[in-house]
C-alpha positions as CSV (number, residue, x, y, z in Angstrom):
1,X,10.9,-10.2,-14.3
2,X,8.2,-7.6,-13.5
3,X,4.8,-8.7,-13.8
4,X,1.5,-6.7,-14.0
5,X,-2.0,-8.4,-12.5
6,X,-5.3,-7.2,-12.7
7,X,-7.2,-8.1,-9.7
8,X,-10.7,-9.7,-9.7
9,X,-13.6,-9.5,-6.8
10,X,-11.3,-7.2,-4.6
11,X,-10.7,-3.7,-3.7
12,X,-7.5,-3.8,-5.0
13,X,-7.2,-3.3,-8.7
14,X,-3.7,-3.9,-9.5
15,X,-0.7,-5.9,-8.0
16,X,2.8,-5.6,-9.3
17,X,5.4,-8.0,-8.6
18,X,9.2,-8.8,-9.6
19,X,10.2,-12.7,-9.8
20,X,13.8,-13.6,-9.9
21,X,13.2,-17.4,-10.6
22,X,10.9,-18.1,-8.2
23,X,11.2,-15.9,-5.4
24,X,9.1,-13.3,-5.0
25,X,10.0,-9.5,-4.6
26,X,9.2,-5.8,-4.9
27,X,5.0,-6.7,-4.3
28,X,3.0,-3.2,-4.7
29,X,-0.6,-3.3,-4.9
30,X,-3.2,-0.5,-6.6
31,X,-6.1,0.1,-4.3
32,X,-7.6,-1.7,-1.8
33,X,-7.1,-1.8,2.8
34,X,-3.9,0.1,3.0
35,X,-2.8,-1.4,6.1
36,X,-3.1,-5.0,5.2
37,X,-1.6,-4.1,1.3
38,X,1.7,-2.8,3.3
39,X,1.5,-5.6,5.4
40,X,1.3,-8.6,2.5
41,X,4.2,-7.3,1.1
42,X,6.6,-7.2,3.5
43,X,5.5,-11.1,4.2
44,X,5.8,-12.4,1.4
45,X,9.3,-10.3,0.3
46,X,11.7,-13.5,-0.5
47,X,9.4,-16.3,-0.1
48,X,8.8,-18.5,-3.5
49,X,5.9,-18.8,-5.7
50,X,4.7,-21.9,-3.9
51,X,5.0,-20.7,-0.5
52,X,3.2,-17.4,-1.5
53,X,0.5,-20.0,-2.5
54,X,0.5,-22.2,0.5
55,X,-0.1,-19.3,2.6
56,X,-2.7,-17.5,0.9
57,X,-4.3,-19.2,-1.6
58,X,-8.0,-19.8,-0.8
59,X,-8.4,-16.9,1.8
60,X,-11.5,-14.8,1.4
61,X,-12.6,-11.7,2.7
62,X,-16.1,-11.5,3.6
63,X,-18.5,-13.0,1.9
64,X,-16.1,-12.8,-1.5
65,X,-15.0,-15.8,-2.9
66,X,-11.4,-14.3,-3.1
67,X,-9.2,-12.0,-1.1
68,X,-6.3,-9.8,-1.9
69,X,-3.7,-12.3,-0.4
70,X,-5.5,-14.9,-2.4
71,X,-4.9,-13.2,-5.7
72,X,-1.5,-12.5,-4.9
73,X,-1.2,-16.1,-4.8
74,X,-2.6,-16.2,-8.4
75,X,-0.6,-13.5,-9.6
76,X,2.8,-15.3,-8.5
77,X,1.3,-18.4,-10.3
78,X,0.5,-16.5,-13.7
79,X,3.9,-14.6,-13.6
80,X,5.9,-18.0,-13.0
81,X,3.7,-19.3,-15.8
82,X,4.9,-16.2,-18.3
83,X,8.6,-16.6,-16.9
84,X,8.9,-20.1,-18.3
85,X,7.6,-19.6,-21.6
């Protein structure tokens, strides 16, 4: 399943991921720090939703309440969410 995000408080303005199941692949983001957005996907290739969560979840970036590795984590929520409907 290929999922489309729309990012909120970041640089970024876009992720795009694949689930198959639960595992999380193919993660591209629109925008944002181009070294850590090649980074977070390479780390996160094969790990499942709730890892993806456990390690990023809740990270800000500055003074923003959010961070592009923390709304990864959403976006692996929300597509897992729309897989199982």
């Amino acid at each position: 399943m290929t999922y489309t995000y729309q990012t909120h408080g970041t640089c970024s303005s876009k992720i795009e991921l694949e689930l198959d199941g639960n595992i999380v692949k193919n993660v591209k983001f629109t925008g944002g720090c181009p070294g850590n957005l090649q980074a977070i996907p390479k780390l996160v290739e094969g790990l499942t939703v709730e890892q993806v969560e456990e390690k990023l979840s809740g990270i800000h970036c500055g003074m923003k309440s959010t961070s592009c590795g923390d709304q990864l984590a959403r976006a692996c929520r929300e597509a897992y969410e729309a897989s199982q409907r």
